[in-house]
Backbone atoms as SQL, in Angstrom:
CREATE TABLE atoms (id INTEGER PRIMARY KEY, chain TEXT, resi INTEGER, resn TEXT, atom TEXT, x REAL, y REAL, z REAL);
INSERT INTO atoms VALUES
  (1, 'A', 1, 'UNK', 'N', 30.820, 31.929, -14.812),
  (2, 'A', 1, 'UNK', 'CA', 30.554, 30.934, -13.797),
  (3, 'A', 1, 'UNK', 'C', 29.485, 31.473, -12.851),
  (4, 'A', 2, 'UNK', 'N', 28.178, 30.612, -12.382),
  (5, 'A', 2, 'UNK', 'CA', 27.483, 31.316, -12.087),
  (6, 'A', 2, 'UNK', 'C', 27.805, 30.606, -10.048),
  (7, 'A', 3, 'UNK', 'N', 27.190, 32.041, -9.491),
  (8, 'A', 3, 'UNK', 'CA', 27.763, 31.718, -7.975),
  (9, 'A', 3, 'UNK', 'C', 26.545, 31.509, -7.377),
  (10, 'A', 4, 'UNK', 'N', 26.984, 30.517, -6.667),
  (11, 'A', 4, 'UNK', 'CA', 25.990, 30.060, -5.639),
  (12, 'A', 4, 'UNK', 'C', 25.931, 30.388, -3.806),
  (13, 'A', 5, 'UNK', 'N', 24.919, 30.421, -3.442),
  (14, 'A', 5, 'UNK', 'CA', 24.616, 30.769, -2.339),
  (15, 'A', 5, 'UNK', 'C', 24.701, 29.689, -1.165),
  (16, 'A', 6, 'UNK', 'N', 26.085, 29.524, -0.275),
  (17, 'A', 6, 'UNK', 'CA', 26.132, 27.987, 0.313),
  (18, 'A', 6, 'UNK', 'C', 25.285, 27.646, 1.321),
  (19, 'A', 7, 'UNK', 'N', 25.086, 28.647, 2.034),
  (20, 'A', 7, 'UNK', 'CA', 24.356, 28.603, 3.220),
  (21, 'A', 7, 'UNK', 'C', 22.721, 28.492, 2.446),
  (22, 'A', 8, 'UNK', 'N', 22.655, 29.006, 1.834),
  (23, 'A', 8, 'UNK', 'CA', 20.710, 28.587, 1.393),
  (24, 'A', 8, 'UNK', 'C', 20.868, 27.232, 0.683),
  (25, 'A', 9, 'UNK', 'N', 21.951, 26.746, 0.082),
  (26, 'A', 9, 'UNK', 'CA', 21.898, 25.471, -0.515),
  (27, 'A', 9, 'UNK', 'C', 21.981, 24.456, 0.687),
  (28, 'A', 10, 'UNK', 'N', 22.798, 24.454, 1.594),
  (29, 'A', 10, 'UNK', 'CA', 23.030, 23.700, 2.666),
  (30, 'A', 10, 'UNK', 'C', 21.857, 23.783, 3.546),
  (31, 'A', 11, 'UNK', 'N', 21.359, 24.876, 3.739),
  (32, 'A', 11, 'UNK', 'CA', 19.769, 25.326, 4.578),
  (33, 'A', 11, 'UNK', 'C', 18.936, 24.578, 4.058),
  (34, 'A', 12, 'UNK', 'N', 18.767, 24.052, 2.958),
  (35, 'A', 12, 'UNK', 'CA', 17.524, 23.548, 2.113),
  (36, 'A', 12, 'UNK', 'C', 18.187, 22.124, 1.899),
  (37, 'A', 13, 'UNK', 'N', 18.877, 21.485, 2.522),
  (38, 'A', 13, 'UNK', 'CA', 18.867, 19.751, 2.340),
  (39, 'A', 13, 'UNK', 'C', 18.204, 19.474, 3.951),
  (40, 'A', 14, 'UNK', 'N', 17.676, 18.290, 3.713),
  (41, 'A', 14, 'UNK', 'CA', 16.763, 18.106, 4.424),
  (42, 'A', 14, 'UNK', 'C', 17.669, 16.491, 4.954),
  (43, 'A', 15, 'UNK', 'N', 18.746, 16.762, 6.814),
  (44, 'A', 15, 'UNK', 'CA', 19.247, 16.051, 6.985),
  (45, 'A', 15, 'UNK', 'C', 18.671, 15.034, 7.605),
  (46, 'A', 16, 'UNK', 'N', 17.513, 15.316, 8.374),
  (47, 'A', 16, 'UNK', 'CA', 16.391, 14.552, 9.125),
  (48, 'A', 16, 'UNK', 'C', 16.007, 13.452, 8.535),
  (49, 'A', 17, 'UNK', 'N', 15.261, 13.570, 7.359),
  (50, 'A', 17, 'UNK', 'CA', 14.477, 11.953, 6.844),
  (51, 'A', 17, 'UNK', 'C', 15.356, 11.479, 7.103),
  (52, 'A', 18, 'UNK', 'N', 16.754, 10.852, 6.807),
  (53, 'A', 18, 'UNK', 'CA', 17.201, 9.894, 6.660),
  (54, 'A', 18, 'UNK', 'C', 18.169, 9.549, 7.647),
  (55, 'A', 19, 'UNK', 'N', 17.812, 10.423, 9.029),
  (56, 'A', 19, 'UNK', 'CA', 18.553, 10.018, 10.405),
  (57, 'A', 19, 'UNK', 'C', 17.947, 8.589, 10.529),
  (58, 'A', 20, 'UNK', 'N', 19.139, 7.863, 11.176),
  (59, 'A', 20, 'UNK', 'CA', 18.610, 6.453, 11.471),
  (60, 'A', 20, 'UNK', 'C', 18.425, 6.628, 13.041),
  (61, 'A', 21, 'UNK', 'N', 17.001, 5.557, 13.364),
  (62, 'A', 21, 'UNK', 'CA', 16.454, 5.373, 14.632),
  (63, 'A', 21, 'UNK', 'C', 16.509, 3.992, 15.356),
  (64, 'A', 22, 'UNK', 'N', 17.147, 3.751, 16.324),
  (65, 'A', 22, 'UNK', 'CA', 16.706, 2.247, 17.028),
  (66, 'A', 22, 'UNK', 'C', 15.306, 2.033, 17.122),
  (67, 'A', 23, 'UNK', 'N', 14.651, 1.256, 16.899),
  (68, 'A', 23, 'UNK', 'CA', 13.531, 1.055, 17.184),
  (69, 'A', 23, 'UNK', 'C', 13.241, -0.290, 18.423),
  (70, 'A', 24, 'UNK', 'N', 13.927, -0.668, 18.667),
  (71, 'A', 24, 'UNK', 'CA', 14.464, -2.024, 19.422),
  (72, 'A', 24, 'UNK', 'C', 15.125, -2.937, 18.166),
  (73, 'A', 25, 'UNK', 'N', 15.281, -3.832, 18.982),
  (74, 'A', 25, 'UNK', 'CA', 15.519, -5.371, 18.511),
  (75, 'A', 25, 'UNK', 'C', 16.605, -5.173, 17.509),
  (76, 'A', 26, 'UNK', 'N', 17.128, -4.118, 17.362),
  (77, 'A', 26, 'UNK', 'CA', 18.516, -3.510, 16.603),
  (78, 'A', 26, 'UNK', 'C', 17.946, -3.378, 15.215),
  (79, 'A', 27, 'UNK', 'N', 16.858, -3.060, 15.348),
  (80, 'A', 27, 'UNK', 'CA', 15.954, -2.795, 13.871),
  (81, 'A', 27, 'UNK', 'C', 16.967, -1.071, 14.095),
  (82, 'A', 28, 'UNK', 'N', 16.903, -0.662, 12.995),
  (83, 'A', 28, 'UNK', 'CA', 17.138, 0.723, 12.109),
  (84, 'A', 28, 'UNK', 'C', 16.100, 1.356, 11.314),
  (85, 'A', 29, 'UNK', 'N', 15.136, 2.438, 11.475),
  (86, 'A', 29, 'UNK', 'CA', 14.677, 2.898, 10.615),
  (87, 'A', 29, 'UNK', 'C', 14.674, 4.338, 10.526),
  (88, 'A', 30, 'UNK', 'N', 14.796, 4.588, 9.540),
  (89, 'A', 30, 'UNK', 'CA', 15.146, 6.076, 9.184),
  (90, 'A', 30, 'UNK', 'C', 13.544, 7.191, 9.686),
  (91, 'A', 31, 'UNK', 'N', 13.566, 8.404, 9.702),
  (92, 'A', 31, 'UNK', 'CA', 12.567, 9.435, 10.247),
  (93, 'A', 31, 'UNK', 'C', 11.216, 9.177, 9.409),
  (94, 'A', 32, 'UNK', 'N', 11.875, 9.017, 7.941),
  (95, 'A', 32, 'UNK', 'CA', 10.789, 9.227, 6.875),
  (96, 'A', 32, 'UNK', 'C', 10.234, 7.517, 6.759),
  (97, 'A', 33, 'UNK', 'N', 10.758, 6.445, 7.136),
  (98, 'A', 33, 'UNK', 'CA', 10.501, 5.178, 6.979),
  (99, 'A', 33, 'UNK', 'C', 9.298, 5.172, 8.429),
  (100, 'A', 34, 'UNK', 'N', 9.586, 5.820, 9.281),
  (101, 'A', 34, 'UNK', 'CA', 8.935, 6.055, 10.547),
  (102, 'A', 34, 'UNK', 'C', 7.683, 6.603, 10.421),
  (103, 'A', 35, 'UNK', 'N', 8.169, 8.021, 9.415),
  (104, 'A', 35, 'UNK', 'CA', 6.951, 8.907, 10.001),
  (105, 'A', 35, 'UNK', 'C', 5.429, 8.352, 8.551),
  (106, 'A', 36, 'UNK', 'N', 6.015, 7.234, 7.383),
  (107, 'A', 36, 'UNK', 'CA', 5.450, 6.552, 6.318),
  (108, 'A', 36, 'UNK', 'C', 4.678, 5.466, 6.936),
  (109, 'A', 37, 'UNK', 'N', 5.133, 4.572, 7.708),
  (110, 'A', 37, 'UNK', 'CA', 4.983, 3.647, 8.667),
  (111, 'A', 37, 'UNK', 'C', 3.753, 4.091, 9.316),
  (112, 'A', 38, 'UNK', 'N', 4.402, 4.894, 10.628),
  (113, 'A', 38, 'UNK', 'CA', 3.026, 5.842, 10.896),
  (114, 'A', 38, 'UNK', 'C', 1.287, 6.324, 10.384),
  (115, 'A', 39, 'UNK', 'N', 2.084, 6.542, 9.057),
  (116, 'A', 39, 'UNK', 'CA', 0.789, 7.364, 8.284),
  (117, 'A', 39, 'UNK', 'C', -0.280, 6.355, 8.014),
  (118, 'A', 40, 'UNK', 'N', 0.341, 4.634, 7.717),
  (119, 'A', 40, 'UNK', 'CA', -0.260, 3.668, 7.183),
  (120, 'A', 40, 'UNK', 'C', -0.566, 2.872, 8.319),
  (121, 'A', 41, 'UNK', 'N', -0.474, 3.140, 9.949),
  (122, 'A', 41, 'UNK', 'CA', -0.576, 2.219, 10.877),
  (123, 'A', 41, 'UNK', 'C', 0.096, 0.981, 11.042),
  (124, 'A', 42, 'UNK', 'N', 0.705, 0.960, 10.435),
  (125, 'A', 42, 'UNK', 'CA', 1.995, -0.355, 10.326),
  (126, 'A', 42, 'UNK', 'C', 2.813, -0.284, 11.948),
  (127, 'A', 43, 'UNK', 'N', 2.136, -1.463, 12.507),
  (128, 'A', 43, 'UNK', 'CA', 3.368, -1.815, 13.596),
  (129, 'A', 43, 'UNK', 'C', 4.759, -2.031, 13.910),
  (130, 'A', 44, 'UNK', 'N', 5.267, -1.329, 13.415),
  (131, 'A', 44, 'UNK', 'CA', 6.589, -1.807, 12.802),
  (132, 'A', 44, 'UNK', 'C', 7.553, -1.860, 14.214),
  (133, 'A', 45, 'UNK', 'N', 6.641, -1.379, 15.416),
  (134, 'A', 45, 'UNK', 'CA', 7.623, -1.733, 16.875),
  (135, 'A', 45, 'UNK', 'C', 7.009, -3.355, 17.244),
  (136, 'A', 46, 'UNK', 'N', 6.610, -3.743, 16.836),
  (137, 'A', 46, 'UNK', 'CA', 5.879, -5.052, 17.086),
  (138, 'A', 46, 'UNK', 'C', 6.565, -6.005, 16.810),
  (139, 'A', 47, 'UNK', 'N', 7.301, -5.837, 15.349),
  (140, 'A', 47, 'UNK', 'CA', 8.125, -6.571, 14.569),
  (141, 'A', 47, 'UNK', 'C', 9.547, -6.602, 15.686),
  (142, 'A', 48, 'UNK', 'N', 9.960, -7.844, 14.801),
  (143, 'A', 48, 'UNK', 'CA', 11.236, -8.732, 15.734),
  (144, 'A', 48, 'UNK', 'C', 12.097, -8.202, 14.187),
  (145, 'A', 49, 'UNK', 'N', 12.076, -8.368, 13.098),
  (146, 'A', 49, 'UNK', 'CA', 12.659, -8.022, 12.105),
  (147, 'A', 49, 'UNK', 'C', 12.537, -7.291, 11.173),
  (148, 'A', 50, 'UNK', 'N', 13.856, -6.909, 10.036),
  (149, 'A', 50, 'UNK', 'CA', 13.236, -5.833, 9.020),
  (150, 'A', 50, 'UNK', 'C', 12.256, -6.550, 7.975),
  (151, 'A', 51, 'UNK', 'N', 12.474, -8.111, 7.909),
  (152, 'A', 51, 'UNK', 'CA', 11.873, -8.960, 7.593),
  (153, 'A', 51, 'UNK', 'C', 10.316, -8.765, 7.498),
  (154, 'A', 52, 'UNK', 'N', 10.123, -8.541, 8.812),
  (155, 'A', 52, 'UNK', 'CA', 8.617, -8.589, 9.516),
  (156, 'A', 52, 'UNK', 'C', 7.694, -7.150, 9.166),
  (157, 'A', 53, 'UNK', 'N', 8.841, -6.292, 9.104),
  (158, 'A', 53, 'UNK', 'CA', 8.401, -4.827, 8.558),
  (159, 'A', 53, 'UNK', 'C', 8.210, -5.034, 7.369),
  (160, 'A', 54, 'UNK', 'N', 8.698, -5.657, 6.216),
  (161, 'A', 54, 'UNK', 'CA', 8.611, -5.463, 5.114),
  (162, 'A', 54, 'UNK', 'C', 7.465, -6.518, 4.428),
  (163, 'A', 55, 'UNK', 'N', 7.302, -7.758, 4.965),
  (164, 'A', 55, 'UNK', 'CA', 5.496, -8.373, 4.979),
  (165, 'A', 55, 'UNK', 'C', 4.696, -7.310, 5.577),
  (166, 'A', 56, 'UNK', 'N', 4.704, -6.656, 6.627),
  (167, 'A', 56, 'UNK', 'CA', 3.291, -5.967, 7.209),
  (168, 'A', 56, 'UNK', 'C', 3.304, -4.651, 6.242),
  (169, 'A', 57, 'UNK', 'N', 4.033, -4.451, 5.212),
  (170, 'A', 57, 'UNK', 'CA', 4.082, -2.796, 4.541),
  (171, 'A', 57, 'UNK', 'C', 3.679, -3.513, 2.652),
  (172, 'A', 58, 'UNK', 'N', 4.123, -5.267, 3.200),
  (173, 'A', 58, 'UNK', 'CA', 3.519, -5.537, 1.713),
  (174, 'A', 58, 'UNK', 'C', 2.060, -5.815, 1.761),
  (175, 'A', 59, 'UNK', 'N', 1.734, -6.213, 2.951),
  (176, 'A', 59, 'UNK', 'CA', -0.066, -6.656, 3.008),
  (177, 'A', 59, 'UNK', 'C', -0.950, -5.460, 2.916),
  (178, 'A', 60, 'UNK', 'N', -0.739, -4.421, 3.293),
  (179, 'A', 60, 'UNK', 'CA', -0.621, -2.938, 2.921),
  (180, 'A', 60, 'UNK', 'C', -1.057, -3.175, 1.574),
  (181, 'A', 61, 'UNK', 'N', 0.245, -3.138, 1.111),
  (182, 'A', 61, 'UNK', 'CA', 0.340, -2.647, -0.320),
  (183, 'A', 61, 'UNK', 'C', -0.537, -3.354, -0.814),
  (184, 'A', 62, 'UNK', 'N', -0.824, -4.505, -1.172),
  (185, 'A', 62, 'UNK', 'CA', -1.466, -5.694, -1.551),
  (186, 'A', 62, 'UNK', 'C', -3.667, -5.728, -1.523),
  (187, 'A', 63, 'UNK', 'N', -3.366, -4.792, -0.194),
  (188, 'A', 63, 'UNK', 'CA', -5.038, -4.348, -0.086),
  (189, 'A', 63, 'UNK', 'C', -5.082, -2.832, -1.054),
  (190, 'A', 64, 'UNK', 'N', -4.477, -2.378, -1.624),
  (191, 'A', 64, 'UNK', 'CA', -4.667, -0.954, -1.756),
  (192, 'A', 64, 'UNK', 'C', -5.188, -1.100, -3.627),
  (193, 'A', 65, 'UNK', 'N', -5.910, -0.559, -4.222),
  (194, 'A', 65, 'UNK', 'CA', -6.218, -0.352, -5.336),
  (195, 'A', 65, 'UNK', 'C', -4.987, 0.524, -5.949),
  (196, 'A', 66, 'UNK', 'N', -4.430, 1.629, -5.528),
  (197, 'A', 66, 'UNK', 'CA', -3.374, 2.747, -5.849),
  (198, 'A', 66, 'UNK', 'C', -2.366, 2.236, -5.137),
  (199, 'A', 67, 'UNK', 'N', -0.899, 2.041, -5.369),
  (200, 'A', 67, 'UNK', 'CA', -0.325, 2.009, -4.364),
  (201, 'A', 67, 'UNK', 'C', 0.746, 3.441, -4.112),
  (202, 'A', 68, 'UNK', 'N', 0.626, 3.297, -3.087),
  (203, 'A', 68, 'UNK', 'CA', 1.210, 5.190, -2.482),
  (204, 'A', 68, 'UNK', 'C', 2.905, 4.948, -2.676),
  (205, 'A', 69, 'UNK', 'N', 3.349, 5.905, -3.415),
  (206, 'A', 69, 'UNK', 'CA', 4.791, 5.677, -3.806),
  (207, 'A', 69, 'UNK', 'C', 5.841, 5.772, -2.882),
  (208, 'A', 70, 'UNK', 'N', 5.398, 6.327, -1.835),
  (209, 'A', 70, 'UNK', 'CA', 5.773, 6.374, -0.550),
  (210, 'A', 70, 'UNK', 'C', 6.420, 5.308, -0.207),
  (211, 'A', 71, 'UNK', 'N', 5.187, 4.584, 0.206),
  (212, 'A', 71, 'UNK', 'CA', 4.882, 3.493, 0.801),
  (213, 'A', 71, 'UNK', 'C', 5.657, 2.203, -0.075),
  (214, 'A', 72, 'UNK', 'N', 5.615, 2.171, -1.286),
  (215, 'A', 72, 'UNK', 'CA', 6.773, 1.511, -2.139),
  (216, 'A', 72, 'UNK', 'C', 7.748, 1.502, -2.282),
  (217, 'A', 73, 'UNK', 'N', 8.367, 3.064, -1.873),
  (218, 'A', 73, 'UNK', 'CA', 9.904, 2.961, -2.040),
  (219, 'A', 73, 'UNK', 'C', 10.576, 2.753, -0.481),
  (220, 'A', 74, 'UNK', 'N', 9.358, 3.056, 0.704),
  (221, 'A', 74, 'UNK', 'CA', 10.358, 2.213, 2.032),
  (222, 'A', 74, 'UNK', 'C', 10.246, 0.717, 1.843),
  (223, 'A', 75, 'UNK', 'N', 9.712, 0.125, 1.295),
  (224, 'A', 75, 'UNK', 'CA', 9.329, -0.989, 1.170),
  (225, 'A', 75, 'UNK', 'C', 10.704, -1.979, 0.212),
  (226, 'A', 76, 'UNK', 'N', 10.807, -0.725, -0.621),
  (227, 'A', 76, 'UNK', 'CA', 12.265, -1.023, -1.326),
  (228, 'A', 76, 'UNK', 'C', 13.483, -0.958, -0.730),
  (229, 'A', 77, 'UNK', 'N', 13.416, 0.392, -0.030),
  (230, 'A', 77, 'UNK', 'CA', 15.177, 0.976, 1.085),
  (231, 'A', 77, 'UNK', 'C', 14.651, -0.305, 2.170),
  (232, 'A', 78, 'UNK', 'N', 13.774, -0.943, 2.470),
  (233, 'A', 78, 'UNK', 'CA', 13.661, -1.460, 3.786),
  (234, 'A', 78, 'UNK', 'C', 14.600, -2.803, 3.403),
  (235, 'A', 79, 'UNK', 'N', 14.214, -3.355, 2.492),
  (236, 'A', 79, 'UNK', 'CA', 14.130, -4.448, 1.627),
  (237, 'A', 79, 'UNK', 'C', 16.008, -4.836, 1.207),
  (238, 'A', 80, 'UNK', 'N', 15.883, -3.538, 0.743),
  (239, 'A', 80, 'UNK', 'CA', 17.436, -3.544, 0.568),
  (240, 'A', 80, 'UNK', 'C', 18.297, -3.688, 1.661),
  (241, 'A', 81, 'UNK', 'N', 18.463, -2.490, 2.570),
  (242, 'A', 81, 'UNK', 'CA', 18.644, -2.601, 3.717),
  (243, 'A', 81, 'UNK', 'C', 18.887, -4.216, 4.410),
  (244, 'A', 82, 'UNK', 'N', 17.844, -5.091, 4.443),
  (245, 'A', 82, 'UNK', 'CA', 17.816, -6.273, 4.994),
  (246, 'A', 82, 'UNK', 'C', 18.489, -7.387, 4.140),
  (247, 'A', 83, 'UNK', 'N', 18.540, -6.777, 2.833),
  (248, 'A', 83, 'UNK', 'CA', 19.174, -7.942, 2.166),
  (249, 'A', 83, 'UNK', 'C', 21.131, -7.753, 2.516),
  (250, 'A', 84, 'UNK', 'N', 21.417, -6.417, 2.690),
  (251, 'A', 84, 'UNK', 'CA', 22.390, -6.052, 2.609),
  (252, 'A', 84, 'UNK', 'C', 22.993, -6.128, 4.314),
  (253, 'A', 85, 'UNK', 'N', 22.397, -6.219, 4.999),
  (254, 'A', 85, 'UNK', 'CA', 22.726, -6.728, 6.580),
  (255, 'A', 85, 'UNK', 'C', 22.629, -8.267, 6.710),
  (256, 'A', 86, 'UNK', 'N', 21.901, -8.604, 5.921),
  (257, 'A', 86, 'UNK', 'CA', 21.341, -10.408, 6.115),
  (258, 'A', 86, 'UNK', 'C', 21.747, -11.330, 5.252),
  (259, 'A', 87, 'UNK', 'N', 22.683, -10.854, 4.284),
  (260, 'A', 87, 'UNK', 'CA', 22.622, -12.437, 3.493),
  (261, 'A', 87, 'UNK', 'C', 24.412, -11.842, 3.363),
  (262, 'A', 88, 'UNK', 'N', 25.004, -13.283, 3.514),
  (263, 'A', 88, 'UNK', 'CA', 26.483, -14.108, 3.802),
  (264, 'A', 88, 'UNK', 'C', 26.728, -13.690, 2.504),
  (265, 'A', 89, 'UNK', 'N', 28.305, -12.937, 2.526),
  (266, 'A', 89, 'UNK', 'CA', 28.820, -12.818, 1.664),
  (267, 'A', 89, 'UNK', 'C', 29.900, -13.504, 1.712);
């Protein structure tokens, strides 16, 4: 059985990206949805919804020849996220 080292395994997860942030308006976005957001100039404090975040990160996407995988998969957690707070079960 091979032994592992807990403290360097636990040292090396990375708990930050995925702290959630108020941003107002009871929006939620995580560090890495923030600091992605950021990188692409996306207003995403402007926005009233996750709704509104997730058109301004698709018009983005939509101008780009490459699209940054980044930038696709908040677009996905965002997406989800809103479907899973917003639609009546």
């Amino acid at each position: 059985m091979k032994d592992y080292n807990i403290n360097e395994l636990v040292g090396s997860i990375d708990f930050n990206s995925n702290k959630f942030n108020d941003i107002g308006n009871g929006i939620l976005l995580t560090n890495k949805e923030i600091e992605v957001l950021d990188r692409y100039n996306i207003p995403y404090k402007n926005c009233t919804s996750l709704k509104e975040i997730i058109y301004q990160v698709e018009e983005i996407i939509a101008d780009m020849d490459i699209v940054d995988e980044e930038l696709d998969y908040i677009s996905d957690t965002i997406s989800e996220r809103d479907y899973y707070q917003n639609t009546n079960k």
